[in-house]
C-alpha positions in Angstrom: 56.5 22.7 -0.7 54.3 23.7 -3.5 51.6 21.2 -3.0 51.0 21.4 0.8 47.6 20.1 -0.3 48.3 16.8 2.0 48.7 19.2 5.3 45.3 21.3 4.3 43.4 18.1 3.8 44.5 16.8 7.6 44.2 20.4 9.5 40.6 20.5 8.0 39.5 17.4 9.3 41.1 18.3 12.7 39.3 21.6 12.8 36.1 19.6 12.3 37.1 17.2 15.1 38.0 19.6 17.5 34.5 21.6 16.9 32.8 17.8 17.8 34.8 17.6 20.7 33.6 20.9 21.7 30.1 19.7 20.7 30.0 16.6 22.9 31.7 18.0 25.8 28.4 20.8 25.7 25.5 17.9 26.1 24.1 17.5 29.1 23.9 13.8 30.6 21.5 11.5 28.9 21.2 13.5 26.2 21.1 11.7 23.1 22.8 13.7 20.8 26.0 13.1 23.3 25.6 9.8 21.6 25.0 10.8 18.3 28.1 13.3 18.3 30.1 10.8 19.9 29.4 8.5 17.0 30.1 11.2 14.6 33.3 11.8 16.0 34.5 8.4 16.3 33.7 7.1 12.7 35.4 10.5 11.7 38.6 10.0 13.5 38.8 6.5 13.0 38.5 7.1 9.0 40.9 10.2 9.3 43.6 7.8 11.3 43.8 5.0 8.9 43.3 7.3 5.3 46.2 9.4 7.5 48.1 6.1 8.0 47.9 4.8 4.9 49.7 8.3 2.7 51.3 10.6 5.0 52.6 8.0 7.5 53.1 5.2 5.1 55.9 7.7 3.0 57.3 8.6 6.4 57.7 5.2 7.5 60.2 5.3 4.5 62.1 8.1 5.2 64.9 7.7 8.4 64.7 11.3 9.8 60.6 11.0 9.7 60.0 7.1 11.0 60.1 7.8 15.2 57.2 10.8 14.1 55.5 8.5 12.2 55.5 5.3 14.4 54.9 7.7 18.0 51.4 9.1 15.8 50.7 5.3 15.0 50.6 4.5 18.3 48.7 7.8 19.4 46.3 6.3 16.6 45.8 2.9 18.7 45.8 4.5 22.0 42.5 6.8 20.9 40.9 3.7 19.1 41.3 1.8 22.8 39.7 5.1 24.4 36.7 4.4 21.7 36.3 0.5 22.6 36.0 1.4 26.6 33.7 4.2 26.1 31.1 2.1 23.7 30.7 0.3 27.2 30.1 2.9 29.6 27.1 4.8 29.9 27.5 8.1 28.1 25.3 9.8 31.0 28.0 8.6 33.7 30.5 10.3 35.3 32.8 7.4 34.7 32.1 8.1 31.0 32.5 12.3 30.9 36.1 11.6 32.4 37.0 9.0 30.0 35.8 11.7 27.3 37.9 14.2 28.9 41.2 12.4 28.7 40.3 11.0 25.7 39.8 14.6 24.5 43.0 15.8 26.2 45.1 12.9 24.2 43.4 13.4 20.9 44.0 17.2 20.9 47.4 16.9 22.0 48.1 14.0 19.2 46.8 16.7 16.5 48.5 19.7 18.2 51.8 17.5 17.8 51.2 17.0 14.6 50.1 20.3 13.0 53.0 21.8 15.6 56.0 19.6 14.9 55.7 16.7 12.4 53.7 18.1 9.4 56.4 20.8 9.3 59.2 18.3 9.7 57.9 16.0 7.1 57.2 19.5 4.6 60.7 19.8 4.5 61.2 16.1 3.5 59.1 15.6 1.0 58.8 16.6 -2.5 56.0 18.4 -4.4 55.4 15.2 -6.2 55.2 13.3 -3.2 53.0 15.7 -1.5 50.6 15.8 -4.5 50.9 12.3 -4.2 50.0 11.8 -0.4 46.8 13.9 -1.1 45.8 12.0 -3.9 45.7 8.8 -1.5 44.3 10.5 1.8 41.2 12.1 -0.6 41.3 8.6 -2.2 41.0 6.8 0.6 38.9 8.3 3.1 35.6 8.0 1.8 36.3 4.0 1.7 37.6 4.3 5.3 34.5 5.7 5.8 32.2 2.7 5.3 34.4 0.9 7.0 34.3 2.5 10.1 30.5 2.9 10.2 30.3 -0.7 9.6 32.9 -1.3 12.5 32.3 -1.2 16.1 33.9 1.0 18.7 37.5 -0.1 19.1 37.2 -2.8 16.4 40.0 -1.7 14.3 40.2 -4.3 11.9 44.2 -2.5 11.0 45.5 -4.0 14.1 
C-alpha cells in the first residue's frame, strides 16, 4: 500500500465535514449561517458520496471480499441524501429540524467512522498500488465536476438514483 493517496484524499474531506457539523450544530436558531453551513455541508457531502462512489466503491463493487462494504456505504450514501431532501423542508430554526440534524449527524459520523475504522483498511489490503493511484486519480478527477452538480441540484435530488 504505497499509494494510500485514495484513503488521504477521503479522511480529508471527512475531517472538513465533521468540523461543519460541528459548525452547524453551534448556530443558534434562525441564524442564517445555520443555513449557509448547512448548504456547505450538503453540496460537500453530496459531491464527496458520488466522486467516492464512482473510484473507491466502483473497484470494490468488483472485488468479492469488498462488495457487502461497498453496497452497505452505498446505501449509507442514499440514506444521508433522504436526510438532506426532508431537511430542505423544515425550518432550520425548528426543533423538528435541530433533531433531524442531529440524527442526521449521528448517521453521517458513524458512516465515516465505519469507513476510516473498518473498510478503508479492508479494501488497503485488496488493492494494489496501481489501483490505489488509480482510485485517486478518479476521486481528484471527479469531484470538482460533482461539485457543480450538486450546487445545481436540490436537497435530496440525487440525479444517481
Amino acid at each position: 500500500m504505497a499509494d494510500a493517496r485514495i484513503f488521504a484524499d477521503l479522511k480529508a474531506d471527512h475531517d472538513r465535514h465533521r468540523e461543519l457539523l460541528a459548525q452547524i450544530a453551534s448556530t443558534a436558531p434562525g441564524d442564517a449561517e445555520r443555513d449557509r453551513l448547512f448548504e456547505a455541508f450538503r453540496i460537500e457531502v453530496s459531491a464527496h458520496a458520488a466522486a467516492e462512489e464512482e473510484s473507491l466503491y466502483a473497484m470494490m463493487l468488483g472485488k468479492p471480499d469488498l462488495r457487502d462494504d461497498a453496497r452497505h456505504s452505498v446505501s449509507e450514501h442514499k440514506e444521508i441524501d433522504d436526510f438532506f431532501g426532508e431537511m430542505a423542508e423544515m425550518d432550520s430554526a425548528s426543533d423538528t429540524w435541530r433533531k433531524m440534524f442531529d440524527k442526521m449527524r449521528h448517521r453521517y459520523e458513524h458512516h465515516i467512522d465505519e469507513e476510516e475504522q473498518d473498510m478503508f483498511p479492508a479494501a488497503a489490503e485488496e488493492l494494489s498500488d496501481d489501483e490505489e493511484a488509480k482510485l485517486a486519480q478518479v476521486f481528484e478527477e471527479r469531484k470538482p465536476a460533482e461539485l457543480e452538480r450538486a450546487e445545481a441540484e436540490p436537497a435530496g435530488g440525487d440525479a444517481r438514483e
